[in-house]
N, C-alpha and C positions, 0 to 999 in steps of 0.2 A: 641265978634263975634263968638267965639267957640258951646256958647248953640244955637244961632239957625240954625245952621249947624247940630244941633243933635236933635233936635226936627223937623224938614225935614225929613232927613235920616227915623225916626222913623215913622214916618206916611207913607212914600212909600211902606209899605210893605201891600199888601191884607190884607184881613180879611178873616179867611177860617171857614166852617161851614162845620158840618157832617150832612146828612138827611139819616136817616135810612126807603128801602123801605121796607114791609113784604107783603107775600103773603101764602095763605093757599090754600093749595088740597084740594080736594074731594077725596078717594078713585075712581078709576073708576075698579077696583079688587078689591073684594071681598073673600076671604079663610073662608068654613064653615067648621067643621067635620057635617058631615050627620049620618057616621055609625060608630062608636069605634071600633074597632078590638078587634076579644078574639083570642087567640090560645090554639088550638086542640092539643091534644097529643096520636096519631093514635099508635104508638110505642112508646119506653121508650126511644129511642134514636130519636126522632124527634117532633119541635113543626111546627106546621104549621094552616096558618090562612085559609084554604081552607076549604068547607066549606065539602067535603066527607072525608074531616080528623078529623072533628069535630070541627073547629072554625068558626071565623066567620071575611071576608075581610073586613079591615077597607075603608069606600069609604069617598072623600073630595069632596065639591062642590065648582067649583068658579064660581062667578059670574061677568061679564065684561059688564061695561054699552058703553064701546068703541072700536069697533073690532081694530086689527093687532099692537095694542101697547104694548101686553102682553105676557109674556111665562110664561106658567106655569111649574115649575118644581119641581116635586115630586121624592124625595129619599126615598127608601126601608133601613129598617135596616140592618145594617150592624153588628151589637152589641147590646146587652143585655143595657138599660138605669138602669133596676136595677135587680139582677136576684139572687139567691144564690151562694156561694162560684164555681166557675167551676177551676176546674185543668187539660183541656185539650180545643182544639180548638173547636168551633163551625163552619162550612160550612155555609154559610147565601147564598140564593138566595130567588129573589124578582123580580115582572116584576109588570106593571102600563099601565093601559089603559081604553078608556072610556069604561061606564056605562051605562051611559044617557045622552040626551040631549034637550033643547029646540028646538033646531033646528035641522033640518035631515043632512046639509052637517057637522056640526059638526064631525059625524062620520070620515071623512077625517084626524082628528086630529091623529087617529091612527095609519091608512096610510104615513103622516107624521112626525108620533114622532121621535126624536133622543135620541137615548138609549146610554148611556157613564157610565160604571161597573154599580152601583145601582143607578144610576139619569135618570132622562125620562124627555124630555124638549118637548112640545107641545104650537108650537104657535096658540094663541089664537087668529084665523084670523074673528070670526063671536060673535056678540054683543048677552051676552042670559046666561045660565046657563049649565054647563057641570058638570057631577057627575066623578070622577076618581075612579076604585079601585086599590088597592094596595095590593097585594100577599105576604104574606113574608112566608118564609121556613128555622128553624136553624135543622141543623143535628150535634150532638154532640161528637164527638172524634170517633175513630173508634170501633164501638161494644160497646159505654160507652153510659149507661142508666144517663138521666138528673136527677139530686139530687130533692128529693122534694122540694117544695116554689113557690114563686109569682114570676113570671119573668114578667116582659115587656122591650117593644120594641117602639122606636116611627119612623112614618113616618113625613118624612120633607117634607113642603108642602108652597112651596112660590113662590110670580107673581114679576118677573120680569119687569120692565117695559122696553121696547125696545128703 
């Protein structure tokens, strides 16, 4: 009488199954570069991507097929990504603000922006394409001329989704 006592017990128990659900996005943001940034070196002590100092503002374009789900926020550099040996500090300032727009209230975005040290967050309230430029200025130690070489810099350029 023991086995079918345990052949009972054994069958009461569920049967359990996993079903795996998957679902894909669409982007509804979009991140282009429009314009590369060069910088200018107006003095020996300063690079700057302006464009009466001889460079040239890196501009981003995003594109939003969904208004008020988006923030765009764009960082200025802060630091050299690759530059030649420096033995003293760099001063970095950077400001960001629209360009362009498909649409006219877009404009408002600048009105709006929140600015926090080198980040600018701009909610994406209207569906369309907004252009950003991005400023950036390094000033090199005090009264110290920048070593020759290739330096760059990157601007950080990403959509939040809200």
């Amino acid at each position: 009488m023991k086995y079918p006592v345990l052949i009972l017990s054994m069958c009461a128990f569920p049967a359990l199954a996993e079903v795996e659900i998957v679902g894909n996005i669409e982007a509804k943001c979009i991140i282009q570069t429009d314009t590369p940034g060069v910088y200018g070196n107006p003095t020996a002590t300063k690079l700057s991507t302006l464009p009466a100092d001889g460079g040239v503002v890196p501009i981003v374009r995003y594109d939003v097929a969904v208004a008020n789900y988006y923030t765009a926020r764009i960082t200025s550099p802060t630091a050299f990504s690759s530059s030649p040996t420096l033995t003293d500090t760099v001063n970095w300032t950077g400001s960001t603000a629209v360009g362009q727009t498909t649409d006219a209230t877009m404009s408002a975005y600048d009105t709006n922006k929140v600015v926090y040290g080198a980040t600018t967050d701009f909610s994406l309230t209207v569906a369309g394409s907004t252009w950003f430029d991005t400023s950036s200025t390094a000033i090199y130690g005090v009264d110290k001329a920048f070593p020759g070489g290739s330096y760059t810099a990157i601007v950080q350029a990403e959509c939040i989704a809200n």
